[in-house]
C-alpha positions in Angstrom: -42.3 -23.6 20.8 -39.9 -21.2 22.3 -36.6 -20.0 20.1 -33.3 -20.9 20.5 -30.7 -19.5 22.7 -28.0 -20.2 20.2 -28.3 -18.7 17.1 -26.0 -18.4 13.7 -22.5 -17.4 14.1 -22.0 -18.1 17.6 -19.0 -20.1 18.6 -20.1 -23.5 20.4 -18.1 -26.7 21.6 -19.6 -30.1 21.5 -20.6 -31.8 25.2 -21.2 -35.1 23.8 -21.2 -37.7 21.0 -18.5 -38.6 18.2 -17.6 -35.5 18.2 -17.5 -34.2 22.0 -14.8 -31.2 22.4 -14.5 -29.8 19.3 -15.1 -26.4 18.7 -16.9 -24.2 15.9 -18.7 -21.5 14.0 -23.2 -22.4 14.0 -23.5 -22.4 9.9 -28.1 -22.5 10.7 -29.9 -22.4 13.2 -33.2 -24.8 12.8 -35.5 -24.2 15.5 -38.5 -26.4 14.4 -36.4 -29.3 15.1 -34.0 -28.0 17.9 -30.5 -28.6 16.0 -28.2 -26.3 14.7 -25.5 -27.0 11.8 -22.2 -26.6 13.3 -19.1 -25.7 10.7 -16.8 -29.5 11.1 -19.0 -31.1 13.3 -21.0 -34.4 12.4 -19.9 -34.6 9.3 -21.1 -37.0 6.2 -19.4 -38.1 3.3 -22.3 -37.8 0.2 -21.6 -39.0 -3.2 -23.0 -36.6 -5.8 -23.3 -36.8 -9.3 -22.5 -34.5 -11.8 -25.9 -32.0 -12.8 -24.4 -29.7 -15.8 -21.1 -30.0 -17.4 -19.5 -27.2 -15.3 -21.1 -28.7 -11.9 -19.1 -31.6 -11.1 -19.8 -34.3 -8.9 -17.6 -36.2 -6.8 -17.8 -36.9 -3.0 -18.8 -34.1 -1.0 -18.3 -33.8 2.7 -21.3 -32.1 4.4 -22.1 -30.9 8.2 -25.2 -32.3 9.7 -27.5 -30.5 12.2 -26.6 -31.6 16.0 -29.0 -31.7 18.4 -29.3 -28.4 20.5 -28.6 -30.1 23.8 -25.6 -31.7 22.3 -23.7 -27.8 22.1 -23.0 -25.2 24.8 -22.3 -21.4 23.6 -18.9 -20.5 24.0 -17.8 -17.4 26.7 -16.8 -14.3 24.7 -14.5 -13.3 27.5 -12.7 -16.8 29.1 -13.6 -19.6 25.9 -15.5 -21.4 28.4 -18.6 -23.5 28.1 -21.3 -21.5 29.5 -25.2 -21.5 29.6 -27.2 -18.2 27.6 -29.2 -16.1 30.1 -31.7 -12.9 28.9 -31.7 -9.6 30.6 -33.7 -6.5 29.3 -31.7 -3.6 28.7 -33.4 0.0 28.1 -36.3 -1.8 26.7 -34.1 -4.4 24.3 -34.2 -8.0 25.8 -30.2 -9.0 25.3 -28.3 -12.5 25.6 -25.9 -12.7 28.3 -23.8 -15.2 29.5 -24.4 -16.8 32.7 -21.0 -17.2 34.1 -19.7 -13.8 33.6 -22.9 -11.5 32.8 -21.1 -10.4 29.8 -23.5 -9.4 27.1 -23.1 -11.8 23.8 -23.1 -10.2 20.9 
């Protein structure tokens, strides 16, 4: 199975479901299944009980993984959905972004 094209720390916005327009940071990255964990995004409240006296429990809210098609990268140079192109650059293969060229970093 081939990687992904977004990986960890890249800025995304949401192209459909509850969620669909908001923005944020890709917390992991899980290629196996094709989803990333995006920071605010599908979020679940999860009731967790207390393990040790100095880990309480309590409701926690956690971010679950959305699927990849779900999410477009974000344009470092306009903060525009775009699609993630490769290009090979003295021997390195880079990701660049389709509707500018720019190189993503």
């Amino acid at each position: 199975m081939a990687g992904l094209k977004i990986k960890k720390g890249d800025r995304v916005i949401v192209l459909s479901g509850k969620d669909k327009g908001k923005e944020g940071v890709v917390q992991r990255a899980l290629p196996a299944d094709r989803k990333v964990v995006v920071e605010g995004v599908n979020t679940a409240k999860r009731h967790q009980k207390a393990r040790s006296a100095t880990e309480a429990g309590g409701i926690l809210e956690i971010d679950k993984p959305i699927d990849i098609s779900n999410v477009a990268l974000i344009s470092p140079s306009d903060g525009k959905a775009t699609r993630v192109g490769y290009k090979v650059v003295d021997g390195k293969k880079i990701r660049v972004c389709k509707r500018t060229g720019e190189e993503i970093k």
